[in-house]
C-alpha positions as CSV (number, residue, x, y, z in Angstrom):
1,X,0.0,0.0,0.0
2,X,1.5,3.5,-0.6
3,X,1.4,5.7,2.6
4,X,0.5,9.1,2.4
5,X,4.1,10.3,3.1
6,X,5.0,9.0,-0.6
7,X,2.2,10.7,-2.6
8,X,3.1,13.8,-0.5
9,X,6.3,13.8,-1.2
10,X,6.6,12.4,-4.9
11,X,4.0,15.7,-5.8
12,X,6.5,18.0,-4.2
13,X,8.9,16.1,-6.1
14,X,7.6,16.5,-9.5
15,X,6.4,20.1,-8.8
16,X,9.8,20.8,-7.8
17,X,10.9,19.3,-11.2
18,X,9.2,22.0,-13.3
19,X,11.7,24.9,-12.1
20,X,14.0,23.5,-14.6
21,X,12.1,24.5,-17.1
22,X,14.9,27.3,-18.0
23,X,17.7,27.9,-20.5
24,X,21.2,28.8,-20.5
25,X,20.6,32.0,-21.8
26,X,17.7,32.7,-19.1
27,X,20.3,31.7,-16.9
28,X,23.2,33.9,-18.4
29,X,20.7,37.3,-17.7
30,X,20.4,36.4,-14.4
31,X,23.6,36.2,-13.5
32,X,24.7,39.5,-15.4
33,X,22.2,41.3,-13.5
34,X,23.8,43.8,-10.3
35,X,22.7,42.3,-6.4
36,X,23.0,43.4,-3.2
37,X,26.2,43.9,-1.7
38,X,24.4,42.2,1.0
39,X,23.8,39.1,-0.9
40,X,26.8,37.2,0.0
41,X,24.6,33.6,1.0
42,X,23.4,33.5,-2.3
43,X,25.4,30.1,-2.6
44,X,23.0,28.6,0.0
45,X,19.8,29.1,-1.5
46,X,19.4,26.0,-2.8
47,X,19.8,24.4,0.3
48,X,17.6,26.8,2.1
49,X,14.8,25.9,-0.3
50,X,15.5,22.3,0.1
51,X,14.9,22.9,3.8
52,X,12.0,25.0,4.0
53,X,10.3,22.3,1.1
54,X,10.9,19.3,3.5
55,X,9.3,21.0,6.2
56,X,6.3,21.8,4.1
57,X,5.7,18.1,2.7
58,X,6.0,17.5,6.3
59,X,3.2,19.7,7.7
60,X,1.3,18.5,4.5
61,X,1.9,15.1,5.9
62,X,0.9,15.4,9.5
63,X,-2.3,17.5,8.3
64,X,-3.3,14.7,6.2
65,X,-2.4,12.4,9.0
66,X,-4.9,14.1,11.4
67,X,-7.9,14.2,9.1
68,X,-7.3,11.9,6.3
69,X,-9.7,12.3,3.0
70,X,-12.2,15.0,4.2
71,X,-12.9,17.2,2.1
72,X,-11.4,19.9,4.2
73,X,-7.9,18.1,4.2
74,X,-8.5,18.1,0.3
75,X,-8.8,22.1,0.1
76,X,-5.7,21.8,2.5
77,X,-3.7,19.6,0.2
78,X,-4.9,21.9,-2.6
79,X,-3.5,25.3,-1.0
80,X,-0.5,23.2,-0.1
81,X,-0.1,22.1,-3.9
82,X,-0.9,26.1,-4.7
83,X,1.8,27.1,-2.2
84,X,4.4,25.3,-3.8
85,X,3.4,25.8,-7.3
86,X,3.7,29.7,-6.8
87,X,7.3,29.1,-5.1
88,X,8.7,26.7,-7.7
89,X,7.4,29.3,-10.7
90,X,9.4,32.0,-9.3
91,X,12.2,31.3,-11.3
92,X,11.0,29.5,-14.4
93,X,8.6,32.9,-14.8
94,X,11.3,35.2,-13.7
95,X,13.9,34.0,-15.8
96,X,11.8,33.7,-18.9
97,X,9.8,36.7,-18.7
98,X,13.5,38.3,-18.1
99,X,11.3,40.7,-15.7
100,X,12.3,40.7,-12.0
101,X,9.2,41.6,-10.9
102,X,7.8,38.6,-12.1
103,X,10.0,37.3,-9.3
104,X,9.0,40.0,-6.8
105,X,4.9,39.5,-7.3
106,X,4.9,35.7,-7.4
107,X,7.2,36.1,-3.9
108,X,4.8,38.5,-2.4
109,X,1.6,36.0,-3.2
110,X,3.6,33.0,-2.1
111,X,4.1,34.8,1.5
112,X,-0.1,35.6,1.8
113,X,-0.7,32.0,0.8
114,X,1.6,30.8,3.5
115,X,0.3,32.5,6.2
116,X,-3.4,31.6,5.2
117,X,-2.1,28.2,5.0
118,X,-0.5,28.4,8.5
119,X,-3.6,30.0,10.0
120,X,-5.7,26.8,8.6
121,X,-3.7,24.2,9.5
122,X,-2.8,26.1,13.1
123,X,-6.2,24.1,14.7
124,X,-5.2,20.9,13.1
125,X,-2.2,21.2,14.3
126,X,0.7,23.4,15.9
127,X,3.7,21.1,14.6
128,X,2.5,21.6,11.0
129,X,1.9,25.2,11.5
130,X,5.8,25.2,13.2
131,X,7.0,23.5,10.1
132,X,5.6,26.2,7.6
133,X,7.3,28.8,9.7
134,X,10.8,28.5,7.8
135,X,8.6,29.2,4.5
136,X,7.2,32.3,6.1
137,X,10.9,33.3,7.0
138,X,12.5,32.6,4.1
139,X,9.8,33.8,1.5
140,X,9.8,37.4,2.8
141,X,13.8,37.2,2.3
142,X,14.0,36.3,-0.8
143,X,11.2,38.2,-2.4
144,X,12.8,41.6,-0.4
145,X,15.8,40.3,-2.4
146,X,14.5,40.5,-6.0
147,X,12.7,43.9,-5.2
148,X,16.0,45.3,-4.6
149,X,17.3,43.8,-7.3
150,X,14.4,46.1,-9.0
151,X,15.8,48.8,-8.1
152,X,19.2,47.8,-9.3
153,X,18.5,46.9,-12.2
154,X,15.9,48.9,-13.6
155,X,15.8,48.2,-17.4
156,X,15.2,44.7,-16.2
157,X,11.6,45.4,-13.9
């Protein structure tokens, strides 16, 4: 039988998948384009993202645990599923619309999604809300990141 765990984490999986859908020469603008002199973790993203992904399959997980098939667990898996798809088509969107604030807007609705999302799970339960709070963190760094990339690089907004 396949546990709930697996689904979970093969969608976040394959959602996570679609962020490759850039190109080398998406990739070559970005990295042309002026950052912060502030910016020096930008080597750790990846892993940060990695983190803060894990801990949302996890509340995902526990949530479904709790209440299993209701068709309030359902909407929950769907805002879940909505959360992530935002977050993942930050850079696909970005890159390809060469427009950083692409970036900036996706960043900004990804942050109100998670804290509805953290508000509804909160009386399912407080380890799931705890385990969306590095999303709620991290997603107000990175989209305060691109806006002041914006401002550096305005032929590129």
């Amino acid at each position: 039988m396949i546990k709930s765990w697996m689904v979970i984490g093969g969608v976040a999986f394959l959602v996570a998948l679609c962020a490759n859908f850039i190109t080398p020469s998406d990739v070559k603008w970005f990295k042309r384009l002026q950052r912060p002199r502030w910016l020096t973790f930008e080597a750790a993203i990846p892993i940060i993202w990695t983190v803060v992904f894990i801990c949302g399959a996890w509340s995902a997980y526990i949530v479904w645990e709790k209440n299993p098939g209701t068709t309030a667990t359902w909407l929950l898996m769907g805002l879940y599923l909505l959360l992530e798809i935002i977050t993942i088509a930050y850079n696909p969107v970005m890159l390809r619309t060469r427009h950083l604030r692409a970036g900036t807007i996706l960043g900004g609705t990804g942050f109100v999604i998670g804290v509805i999302l953290a508000i509804a799970v909160y009386p399912i339960s407080g380890w799931a809300t705890l385990l969306l709070v590095p999303y709620l963190l991290w997603s107000p760094i990175g989209t305060y990141t691109t806006k002041v990339m914006e401002h550096l690089n305005p032929q590129d907004v």
